[in-house]
C-alpha positions as CSV (number, residue, x, y, z in Angstrom):
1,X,3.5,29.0,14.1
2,X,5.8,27.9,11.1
3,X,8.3,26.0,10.6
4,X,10.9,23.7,8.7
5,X,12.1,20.2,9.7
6,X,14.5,18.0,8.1
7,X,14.0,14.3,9.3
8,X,15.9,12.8,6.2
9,X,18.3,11.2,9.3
10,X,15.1,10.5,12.4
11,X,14.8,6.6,12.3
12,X,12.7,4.4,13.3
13,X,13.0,4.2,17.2
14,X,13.8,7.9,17.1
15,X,11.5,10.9,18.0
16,X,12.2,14.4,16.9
17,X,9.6,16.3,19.3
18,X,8.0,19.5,19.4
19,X,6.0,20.1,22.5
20,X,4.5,22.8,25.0
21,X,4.1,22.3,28.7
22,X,2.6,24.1,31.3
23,X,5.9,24.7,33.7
24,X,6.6,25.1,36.1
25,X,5.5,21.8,37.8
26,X,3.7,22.0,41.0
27,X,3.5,20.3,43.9
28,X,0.0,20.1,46.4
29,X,1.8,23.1,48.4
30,X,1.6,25.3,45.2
31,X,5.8,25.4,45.1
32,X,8.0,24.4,42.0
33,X,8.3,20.6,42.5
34,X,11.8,19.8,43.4
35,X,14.0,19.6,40.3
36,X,18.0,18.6,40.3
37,X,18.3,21.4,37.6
38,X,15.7,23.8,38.5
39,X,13.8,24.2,35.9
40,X,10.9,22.1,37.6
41,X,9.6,20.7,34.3
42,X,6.6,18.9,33.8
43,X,4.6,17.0,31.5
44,X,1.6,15.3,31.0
45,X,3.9,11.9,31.6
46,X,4.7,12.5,35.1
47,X,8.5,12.8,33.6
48,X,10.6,14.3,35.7
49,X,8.0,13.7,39.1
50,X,5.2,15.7,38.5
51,X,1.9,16.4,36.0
52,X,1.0,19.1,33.8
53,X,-0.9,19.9,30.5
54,X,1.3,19.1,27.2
55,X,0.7,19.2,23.4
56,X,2.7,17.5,21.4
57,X,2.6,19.7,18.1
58,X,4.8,17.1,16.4
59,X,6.3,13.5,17.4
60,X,8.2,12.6,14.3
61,X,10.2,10.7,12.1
62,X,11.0,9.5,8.6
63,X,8.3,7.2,9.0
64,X,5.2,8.7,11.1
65,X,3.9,12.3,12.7
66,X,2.0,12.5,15.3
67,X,0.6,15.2,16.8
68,X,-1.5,15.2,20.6
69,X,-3.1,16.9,23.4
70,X,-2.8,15.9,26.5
71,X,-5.4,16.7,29.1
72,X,-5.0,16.3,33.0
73,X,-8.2,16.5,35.9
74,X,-8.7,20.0,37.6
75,X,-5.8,21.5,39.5
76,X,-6.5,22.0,43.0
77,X,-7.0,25.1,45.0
78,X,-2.8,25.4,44.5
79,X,-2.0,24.7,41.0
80,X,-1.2,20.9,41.4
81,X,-2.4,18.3,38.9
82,X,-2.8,14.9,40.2
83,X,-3.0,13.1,37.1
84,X,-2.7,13.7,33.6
85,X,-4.3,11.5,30.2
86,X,-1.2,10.3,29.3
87,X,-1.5,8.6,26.1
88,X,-3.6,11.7,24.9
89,X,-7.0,13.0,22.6
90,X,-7.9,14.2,19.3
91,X,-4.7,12.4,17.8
92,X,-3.9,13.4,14.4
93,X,-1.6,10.7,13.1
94,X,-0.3,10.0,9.2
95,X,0.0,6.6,9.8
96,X,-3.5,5.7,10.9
97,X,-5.5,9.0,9.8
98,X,-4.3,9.1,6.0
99,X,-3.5,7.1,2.9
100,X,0.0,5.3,3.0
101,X,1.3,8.2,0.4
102,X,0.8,11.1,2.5
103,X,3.6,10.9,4.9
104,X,7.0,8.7,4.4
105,X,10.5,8.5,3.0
106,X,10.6,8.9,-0.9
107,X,9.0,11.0,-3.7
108,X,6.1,8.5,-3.8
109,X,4.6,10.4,-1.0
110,X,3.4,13.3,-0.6
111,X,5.0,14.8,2.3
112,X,8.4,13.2,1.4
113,X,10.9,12.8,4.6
114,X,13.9,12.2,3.0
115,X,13.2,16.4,2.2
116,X,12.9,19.1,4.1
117,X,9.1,20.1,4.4
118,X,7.1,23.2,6.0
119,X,4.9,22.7,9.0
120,X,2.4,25.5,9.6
121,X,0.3,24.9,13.2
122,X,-2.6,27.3,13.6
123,X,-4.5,27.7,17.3
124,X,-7.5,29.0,16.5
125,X,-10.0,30.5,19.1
126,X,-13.7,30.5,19.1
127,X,-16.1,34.0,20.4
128,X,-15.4,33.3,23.7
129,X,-11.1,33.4,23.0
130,X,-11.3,29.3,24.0
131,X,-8.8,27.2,21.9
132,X,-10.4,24.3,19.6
């Protein structure tokens, strides 16, 4: 998957999100948990009232990218997740994972925020077509 982003105007306290989730939510009688708008959504949050896998491909701004995976225990016999790891595993983060000039807002850096810049997200699988 590729894209572009432009975050020249995402601030601080701002998230520009790009995420997949495993809808529709569940609940432990294996029916769409009851939504207001019917789309039953889920997340690995418990947003909205009920669990489900998410990976956050990007959680951005000027200042900081983060990317996720969010894990939840074994559904039961009906699809329902009774808890998810909400703050998440194998983070990959610019602000704690690379140098101060990788990521930010200027052409000191080297992914420069104040441009637009191309994202390119691969999911790779290994012999036995599992994602790692």
């Amino acid at each position: 998957m590729e894209y572009d982003v432009d975050l020249s105007e995402v601030e601080c306290g701002c998230n520009a999100a790009l995420y997949t989730v495993s809808m529709p939510g569940v609940g432990s009688n294996g029916l769409p948990f009851p939504s207001d708008d019917g789309m039953h959504y889920c997340d690995a949050n418990e947003i909205g009232g009920n669990f489900c896998p998410e990976f956050d491909i990007m959680e951005a701004n000027i200042y900081g990218y983060r990317s996720v995976e969010h894990t939840c225990d074994t559904p039961d016999s009906n699809g329902y997740f009774p808890n998810c790891d909400r703050s998440g595993q194998c983070h990959v983060d610019v602000i704690t994972d690379k140098p101060e000039t990788a990521y930010g807002y200027g052409p000191e850096h080297d992914i420069n925020t104040a441009e637009t810049f191309h994202i390119k997200v691969n999911f790779d699988v290994d012999s036995n077509d599992l994602f790692y």
